[in-house]
C-alpha atoms as one frame of an Amber mdcrd trajectory, in Angstrom:
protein
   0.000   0.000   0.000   1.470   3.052  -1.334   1.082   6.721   0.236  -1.154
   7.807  -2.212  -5.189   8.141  -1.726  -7.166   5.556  -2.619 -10.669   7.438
  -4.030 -10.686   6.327  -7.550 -13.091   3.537  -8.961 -10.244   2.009 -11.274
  -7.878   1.381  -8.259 -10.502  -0.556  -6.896 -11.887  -2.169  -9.366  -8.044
  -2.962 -10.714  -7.439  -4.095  -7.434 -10.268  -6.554  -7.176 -11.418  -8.052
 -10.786  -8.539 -10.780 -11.073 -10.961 -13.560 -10.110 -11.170 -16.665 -11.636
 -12.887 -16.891 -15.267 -15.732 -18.878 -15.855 -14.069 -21.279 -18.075 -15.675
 -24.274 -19.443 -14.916 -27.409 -17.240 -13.122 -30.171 -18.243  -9.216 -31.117
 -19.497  -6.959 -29.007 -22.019  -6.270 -30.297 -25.007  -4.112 -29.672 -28.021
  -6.462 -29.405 -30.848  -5.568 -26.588 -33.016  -7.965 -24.354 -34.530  -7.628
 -21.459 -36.700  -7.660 -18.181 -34.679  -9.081 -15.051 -36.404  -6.592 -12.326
 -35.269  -6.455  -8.241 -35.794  -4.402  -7.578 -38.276  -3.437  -3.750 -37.250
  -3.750  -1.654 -33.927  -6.720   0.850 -34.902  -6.569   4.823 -33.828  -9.392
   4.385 -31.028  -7.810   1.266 -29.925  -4.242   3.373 -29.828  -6.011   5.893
 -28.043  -7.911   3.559 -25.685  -4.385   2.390 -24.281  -2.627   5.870 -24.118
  -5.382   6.328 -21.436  -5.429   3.632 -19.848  -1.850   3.350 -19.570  -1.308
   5.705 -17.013  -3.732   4.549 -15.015  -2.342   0.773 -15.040   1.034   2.084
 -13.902  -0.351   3.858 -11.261  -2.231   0.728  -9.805   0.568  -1.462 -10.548
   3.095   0.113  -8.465   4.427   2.341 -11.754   6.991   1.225 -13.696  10.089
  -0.495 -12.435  13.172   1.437 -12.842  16.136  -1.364 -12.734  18.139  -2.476
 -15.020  15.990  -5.360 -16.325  12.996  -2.919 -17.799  15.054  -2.301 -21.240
  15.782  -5.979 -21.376  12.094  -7.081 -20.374  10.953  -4.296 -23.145  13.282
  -5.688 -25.817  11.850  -9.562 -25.047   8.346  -8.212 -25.274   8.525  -6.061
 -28.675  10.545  -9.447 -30.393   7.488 -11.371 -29.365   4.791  -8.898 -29.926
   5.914  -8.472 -33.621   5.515 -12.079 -34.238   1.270 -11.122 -33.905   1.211
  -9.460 -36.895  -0.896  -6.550 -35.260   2.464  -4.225 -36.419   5.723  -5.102
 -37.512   6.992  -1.953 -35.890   8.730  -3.021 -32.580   8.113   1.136 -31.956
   4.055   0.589 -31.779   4.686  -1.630 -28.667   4.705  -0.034 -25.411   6.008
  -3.081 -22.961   6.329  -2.054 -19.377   7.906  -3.718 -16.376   5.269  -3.549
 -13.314   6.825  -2.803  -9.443   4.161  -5.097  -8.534   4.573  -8.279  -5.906
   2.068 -10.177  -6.975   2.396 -13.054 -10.495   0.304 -11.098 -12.727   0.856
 -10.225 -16.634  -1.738  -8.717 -19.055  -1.919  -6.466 -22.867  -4.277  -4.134
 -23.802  -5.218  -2.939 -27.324  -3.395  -0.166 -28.659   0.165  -2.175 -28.059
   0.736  -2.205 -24.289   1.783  -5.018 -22.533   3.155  -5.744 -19.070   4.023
  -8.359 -16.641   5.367  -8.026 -12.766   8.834  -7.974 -11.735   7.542 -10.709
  -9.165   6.451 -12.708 -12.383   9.577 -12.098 -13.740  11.636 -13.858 -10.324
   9.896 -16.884 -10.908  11.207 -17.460 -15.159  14.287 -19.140 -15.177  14.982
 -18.049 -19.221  14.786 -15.282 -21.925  12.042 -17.582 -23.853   9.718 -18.365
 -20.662   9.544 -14.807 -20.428   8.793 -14.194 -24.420   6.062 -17.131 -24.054
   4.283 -14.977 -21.130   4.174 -12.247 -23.072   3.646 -13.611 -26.143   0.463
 -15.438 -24.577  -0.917 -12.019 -23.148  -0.733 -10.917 -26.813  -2.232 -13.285
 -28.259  -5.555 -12.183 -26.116  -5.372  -8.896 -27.032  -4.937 -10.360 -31.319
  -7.275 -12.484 -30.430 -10.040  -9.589 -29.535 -10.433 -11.682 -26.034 -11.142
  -8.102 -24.171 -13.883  -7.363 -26.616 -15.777 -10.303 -26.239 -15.906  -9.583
 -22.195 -16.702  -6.180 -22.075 -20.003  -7.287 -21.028 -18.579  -8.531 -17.984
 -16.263  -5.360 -16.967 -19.542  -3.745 -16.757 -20.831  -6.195 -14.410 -18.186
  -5.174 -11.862 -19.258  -3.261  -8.651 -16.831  -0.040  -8.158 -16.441  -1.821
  -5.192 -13.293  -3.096  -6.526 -11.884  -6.456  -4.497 -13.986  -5.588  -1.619
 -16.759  -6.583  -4.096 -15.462  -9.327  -6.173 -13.521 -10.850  -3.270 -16.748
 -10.991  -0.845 -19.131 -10.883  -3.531 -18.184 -14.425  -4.109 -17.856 -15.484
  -0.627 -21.155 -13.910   0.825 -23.262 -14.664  -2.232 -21.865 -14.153  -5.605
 -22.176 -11.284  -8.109 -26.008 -11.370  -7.464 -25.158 -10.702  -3.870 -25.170
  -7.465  -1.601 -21.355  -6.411  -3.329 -22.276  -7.816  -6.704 -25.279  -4.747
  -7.237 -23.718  -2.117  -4.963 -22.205   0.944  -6.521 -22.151   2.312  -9.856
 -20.728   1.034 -12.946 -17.547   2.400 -14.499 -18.186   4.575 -17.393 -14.773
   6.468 -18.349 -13.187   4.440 -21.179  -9.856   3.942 -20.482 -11.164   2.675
 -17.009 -13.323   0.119 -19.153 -10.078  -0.736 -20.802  -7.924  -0.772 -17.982
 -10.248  -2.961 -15.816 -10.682  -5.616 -18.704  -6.632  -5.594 -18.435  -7.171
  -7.949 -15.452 -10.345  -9.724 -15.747 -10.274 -13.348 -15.861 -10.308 -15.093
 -19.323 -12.451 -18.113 -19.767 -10.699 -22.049 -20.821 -11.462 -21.472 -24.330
  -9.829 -18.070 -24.443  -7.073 -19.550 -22.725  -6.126 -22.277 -24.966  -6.416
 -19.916 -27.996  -3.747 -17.693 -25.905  -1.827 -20.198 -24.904  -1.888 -21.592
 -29.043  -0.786 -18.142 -30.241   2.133 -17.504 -27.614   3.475 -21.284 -28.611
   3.408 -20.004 -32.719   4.669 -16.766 -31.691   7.285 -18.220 -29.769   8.200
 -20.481 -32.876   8.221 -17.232 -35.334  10.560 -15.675 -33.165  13.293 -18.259
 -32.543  12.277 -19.232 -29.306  12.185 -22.649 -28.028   8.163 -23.600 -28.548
   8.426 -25.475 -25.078   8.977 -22.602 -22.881   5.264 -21.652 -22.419   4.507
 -25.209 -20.617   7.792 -24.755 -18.343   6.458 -21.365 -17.693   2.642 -22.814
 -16.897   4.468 -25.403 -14.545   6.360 -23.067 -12.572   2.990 -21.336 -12.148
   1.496 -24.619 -11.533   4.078 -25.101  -8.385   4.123 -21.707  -7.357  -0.038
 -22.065  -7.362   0.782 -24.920  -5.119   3.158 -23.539  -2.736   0.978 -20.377
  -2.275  -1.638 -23.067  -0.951   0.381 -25.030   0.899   1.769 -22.119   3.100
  -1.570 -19.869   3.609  -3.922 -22.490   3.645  -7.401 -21.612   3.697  -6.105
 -17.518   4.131  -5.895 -16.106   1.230  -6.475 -16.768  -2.563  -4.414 -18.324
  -4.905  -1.534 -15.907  -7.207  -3.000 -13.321  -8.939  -1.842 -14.992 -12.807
  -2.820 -18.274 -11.588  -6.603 -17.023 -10.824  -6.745 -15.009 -13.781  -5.833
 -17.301 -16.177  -7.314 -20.542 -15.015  -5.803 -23.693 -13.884  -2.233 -23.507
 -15.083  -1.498 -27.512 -13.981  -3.889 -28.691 -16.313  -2.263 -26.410 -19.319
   0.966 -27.747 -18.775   0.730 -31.285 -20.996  -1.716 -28.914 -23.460   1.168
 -26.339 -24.128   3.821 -29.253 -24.696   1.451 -31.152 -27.197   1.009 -27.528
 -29.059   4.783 -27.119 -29.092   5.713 -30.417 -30.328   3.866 -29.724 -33.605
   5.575 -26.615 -34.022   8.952 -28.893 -33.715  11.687 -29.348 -31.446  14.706
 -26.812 -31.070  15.657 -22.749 -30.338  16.387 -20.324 -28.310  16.223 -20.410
 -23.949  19.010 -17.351 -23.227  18.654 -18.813 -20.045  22.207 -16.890 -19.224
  21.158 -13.940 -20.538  18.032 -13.960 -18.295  19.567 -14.681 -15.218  22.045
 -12.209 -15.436  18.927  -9.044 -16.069  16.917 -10.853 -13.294  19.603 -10.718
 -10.721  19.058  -7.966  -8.173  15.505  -7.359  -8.940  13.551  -6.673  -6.037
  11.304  -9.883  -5.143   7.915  -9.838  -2.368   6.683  -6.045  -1.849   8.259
  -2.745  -1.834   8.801  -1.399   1.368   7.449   2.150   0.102   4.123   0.558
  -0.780   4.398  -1.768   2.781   5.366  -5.362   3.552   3.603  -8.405   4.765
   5.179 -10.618   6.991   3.316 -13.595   8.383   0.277 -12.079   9.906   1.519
  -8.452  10.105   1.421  -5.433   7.597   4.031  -3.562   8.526   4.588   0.277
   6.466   8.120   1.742   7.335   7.150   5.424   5.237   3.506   5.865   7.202
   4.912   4.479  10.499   2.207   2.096  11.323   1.473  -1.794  11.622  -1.194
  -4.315  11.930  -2.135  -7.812  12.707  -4.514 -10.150  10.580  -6.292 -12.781
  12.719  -5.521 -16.291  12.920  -6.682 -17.969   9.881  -6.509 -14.646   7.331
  -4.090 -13.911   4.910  -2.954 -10.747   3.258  -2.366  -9.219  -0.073  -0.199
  -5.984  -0.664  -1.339  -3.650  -3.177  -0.758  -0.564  -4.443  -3.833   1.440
  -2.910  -4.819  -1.219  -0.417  -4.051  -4.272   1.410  -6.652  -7.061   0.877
  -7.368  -9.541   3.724  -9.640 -12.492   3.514  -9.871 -15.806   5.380 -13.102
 -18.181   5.989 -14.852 -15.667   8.604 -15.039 -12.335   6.032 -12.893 -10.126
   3.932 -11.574  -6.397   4.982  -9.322  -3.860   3.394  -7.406  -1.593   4.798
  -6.792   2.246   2.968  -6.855   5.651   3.266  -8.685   8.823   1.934  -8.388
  12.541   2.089  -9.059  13.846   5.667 -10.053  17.189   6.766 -10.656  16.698
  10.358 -14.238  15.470  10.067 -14.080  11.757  10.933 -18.162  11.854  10.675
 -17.581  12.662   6.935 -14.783  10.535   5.931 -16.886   7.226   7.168 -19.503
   8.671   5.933 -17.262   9.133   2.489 -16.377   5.278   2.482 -19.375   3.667
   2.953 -20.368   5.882  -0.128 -17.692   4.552  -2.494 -18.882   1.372  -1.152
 -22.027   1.383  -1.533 -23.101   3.588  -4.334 -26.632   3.334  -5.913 -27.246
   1.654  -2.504 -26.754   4.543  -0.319 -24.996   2.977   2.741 -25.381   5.526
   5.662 -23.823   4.876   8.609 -25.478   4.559  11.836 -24.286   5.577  14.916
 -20.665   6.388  15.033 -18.805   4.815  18.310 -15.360   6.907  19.424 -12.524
   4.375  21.145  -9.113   4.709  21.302  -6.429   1.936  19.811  -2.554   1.628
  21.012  -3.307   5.676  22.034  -4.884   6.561  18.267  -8.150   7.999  18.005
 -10.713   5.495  16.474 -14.115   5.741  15.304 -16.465   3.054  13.790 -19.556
   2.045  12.863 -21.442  -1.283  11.016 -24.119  -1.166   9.037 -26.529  -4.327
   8.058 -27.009  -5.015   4.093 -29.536  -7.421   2.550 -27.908  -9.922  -0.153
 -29.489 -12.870  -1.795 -27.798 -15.231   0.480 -28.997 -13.184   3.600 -28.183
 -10.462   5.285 -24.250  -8.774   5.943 -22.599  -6.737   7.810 -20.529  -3.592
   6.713 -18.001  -2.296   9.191 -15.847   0.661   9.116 -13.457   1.416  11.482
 -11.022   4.265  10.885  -8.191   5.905  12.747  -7.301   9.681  12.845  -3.884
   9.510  12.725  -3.472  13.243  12.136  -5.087  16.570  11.816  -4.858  15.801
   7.766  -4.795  12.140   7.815  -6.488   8.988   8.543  -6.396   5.449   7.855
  -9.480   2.487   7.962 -10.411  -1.313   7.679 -13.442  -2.083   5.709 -15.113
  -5.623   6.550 -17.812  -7.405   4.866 -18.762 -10.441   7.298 -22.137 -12.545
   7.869 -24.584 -10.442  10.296 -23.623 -11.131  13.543 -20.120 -11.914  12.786
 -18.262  -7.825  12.926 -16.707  -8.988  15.561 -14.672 -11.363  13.406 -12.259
  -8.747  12.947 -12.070  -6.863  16.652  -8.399  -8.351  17.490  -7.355  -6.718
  13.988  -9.034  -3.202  14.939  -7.280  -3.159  18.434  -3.978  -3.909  16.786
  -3.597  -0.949  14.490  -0.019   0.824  16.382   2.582   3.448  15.259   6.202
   2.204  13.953   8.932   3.365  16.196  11.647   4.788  14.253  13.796   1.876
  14.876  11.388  -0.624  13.798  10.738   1.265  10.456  14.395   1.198   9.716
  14.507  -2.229  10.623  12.333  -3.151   7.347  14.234  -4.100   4.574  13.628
  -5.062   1.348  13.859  -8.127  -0.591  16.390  -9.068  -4.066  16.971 -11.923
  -6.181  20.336 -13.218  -6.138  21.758 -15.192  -8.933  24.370 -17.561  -7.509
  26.815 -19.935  -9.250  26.636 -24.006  -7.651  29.658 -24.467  -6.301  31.253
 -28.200  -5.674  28.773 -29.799  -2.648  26.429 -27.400  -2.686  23.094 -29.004
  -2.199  18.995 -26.997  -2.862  19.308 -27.704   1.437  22.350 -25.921   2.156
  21.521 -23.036  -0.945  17.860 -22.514   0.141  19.026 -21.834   3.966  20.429
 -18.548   2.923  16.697 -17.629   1.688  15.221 -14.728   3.427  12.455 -16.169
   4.812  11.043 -18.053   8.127   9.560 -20.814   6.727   9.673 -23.664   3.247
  12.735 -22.155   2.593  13.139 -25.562   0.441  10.363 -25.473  -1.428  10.379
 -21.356  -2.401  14.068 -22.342  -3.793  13.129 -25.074  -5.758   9.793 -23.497
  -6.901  11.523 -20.363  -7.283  14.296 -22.146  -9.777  12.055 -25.105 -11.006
  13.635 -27.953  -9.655  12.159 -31.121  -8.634  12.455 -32.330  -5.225  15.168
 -34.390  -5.773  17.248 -32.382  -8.420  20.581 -32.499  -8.209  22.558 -29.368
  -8.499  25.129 -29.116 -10.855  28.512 -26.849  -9.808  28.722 -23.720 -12.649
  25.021 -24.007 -12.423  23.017 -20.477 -12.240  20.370 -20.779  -9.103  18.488
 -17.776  -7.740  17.913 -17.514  -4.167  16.006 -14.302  -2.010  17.835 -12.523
  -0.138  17.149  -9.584   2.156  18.965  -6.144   0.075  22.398  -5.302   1.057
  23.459  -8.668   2.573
């Protein structure tokens, strides 16, 4: 969660729409159709993505400024050529996101983008070619066009609404028909950037990244060993929140990557055998990026948000999980779903609940009801709930929000079952201000790219991994290794290491 004010429908409807697609059940396979694709980016569609652009960068964390953004742009025009949308590299505009989460996406008009945290997990120049090359193959496709329908569906609620919508009764529920629906273009476009695709879609994607990846030089394969690093990562993210939070944002975006895998190799092994990895160019541009979130947008660490630049911290209750964004940290477990942001502040606590419930609730009119005044870790605190009717029965909205200032405030939104506010009281109470020493203390995370060395084993390696806890398994999902690989010495690994050590 960055400094900046969270007010806008697109953050929160970016933040919120990568849920899972409806796809059509059942296995992949590799039958190969033929794919009507554009053949030219249009002036509106141009224009459409010079809009939107901005406002993707600004939800995504903004462009990241290391060293591997000119490499990660070169990768993505090669690829994007191979479309046949423009065989001007120039008319592609491919961005490297400061984003934690796995996430990569195109719009029309030529802009495409993936996350420096998808980028940690490729182990090769062509993995990362076949991720972009699949995300343009929706956009040649016309995928977004065929779901604007759906964008429009979306509550401005943002993740609050597709998050709980889901859990406390669907898109027909209470979140599903609050608030208004977004009507500036380039937030239409920008929203549809991360809305989930549906299994057909998919497999037409994942058909046009393997050919592009094949017209470009690039070993066909690498789209499959990309989809099974997803696969694992899918896996691990399970294994070590359990029931907390949901799985990574590509993964629930683009549906079921493990069943894709086998797909993706049948589609390459028509194309033939053979070409380009760069796996040693790769690993040299990844090396240093910063992996997990950005201290100046927060961190999460186990249970607790911690945000060095605002000075304050948190604690999720057993059970919950958290995701970092930009605007807003997400939490959701069994129990209910929060968020936790901030708006602009004038003094008038009365107004600014009054001011989120609004953005909440919309055409619904959420008003609060009587306003209770406490005090948390010596903050000033003032909440309220108020009690919704959805189709699976009736909620309850709570906002509690802490003056932390004259000129600024902070506050939790939850969505749980009536009766069940209280879900979230331990979380309330633990809202405190960073000492100085404890912000300082915060540090972020880098890749490292390591050479094997004679004995060295993924146990000994993965022990210098900056983390508490499957410090194994992050190294070997993190380089694709099997459980019992054997590590080669001159071999290129990448480990996570906390910066400056």
């Amino acid at each position: 969660m960055a400094r900046t004010t969270m007010t806008t429908a697109l953050a929160m409807a970016l933040a919120g729409c990568a849920m899972a697609g409806s796809g059509v059940s059942g296995p992949a396979d590799a039958r190969t159709k033929t794919i009507r694709t554009a053949t030219s980016i249009t002036p509106a569609e141009r224009q459409q993505g010079a809009e939107a652009h901005p406002q993707l960068l600004q939800e995504f964390g903004g462009a990241y400024a290391g060293p591997q953004a000119a490499y990660v742009t070169r990768v993505g025009q090669t690829i994007a050529v191979q479309s046949g949308m423009s065989n001007a590299r120039g008319d592609f505009t491919v961005t490297l996101l400061n984003s934690p989460v796995n996430n990569a996406f195109a719009i029309p008009g030529g802009y495409v983008y993936v996350t420096r945290q998808l980028m940690a997990l490729m182990n090769d120049e062509a993995e990362l070619a076949g991720v972009l090359g699949h995300e343009v193959g929706h956009v040649a496709a016309q995928h977004s066009k065929k779901r604007q329908s759906a964008a429009t569906r979306n509550s401005i609620l943002g993740v609050l609404g597709a998050v709980l919508g889901s859990a406390i009764g669907g898109e027909g529920g209470l979140l599903g028909s609050l608030g208004g629906l977004l009507q500036n273009n380039a937030m239409q476009v920008a929203q549809l950037a991360t809305l989930g695709f549906s299994r057909s879609q998919e497999l037409e994607a994942d058909q046009l990244g393997v050919q592009y990846l094949k017209s470009a030089g690039y070993d066909p394969l690498a789209l499959s060993t990309m989809l099974a690093s997803l696969a694992n990562q899918t896996d691990l993210e399970a294994r070590i929140a359990g029931d907390a939070r949901s799985i990574p944002e590509w993964a629930s975006t683009h549906p079921d990557p493990a069943s894709r895998v086998r797909n993706a190799q049948q589609l390459a092994s028509r194309y033939g055998a053979g070409g380009v990895r760069n796996a040693d160019a790769f690993m040299a541009s990844v090396d240093g990026v910063l992996y997990g979130d950005d201290p100046a947008q927060g961190v999460v660490e186990g249970r607790q948000f911690l945000h060095p630049d605002l000075r304050l911290a948190f604690t999720v209750p057993n059970g919950f999980g958290m995701q970092n964004g930009t605007t807003a940290v997400d939490i959701s477990g069994n129990g209910g779903q929060a968020q936790f942001s901030t708006g602009r502040y004038n003094g008038d606590m009365n107004a600014y609940i009054a001011s989120v419930l609004k953005a909440i609730g919309g055409d619904a009119n959420l008003t609060p009801g009587t306003i209770q005044r406490t005090t948390v870790n010596g903050i000033p605190a003032y909440y309220t709930t108020v009690r919704a009717n959805s189709q699976s029965g009736q909620v309850d909205v709570t906002v509690f929000a802490y003056e932390f200032s004259r000129s600024s405030a902070f506050h939790f939104v939850a969505l749980t079952k009536a009766g069940g506010a209280g879900t979230f009281n331990s979380m309330f109470g633990s809202l405190r201000r960073l000492s100085a020493s404890e912000a300082a203390a915060i540090k972020p995370r880098r890749v490292d790219v390591v050479t094997v060395r004679q004995g060295d084993t993924a146990a000994n390696l993965s022990r210098r991994m900056a983390y508490s806890n499957y410090q194994v398994e992050r190294f070997q999902v993190l380089n694709r290794l099997a459980a019992n690989a054997r590590l080669t010495p001159g071999q290129k690994v990448k480990l996570v290491v906390y910066a400056g050590r």
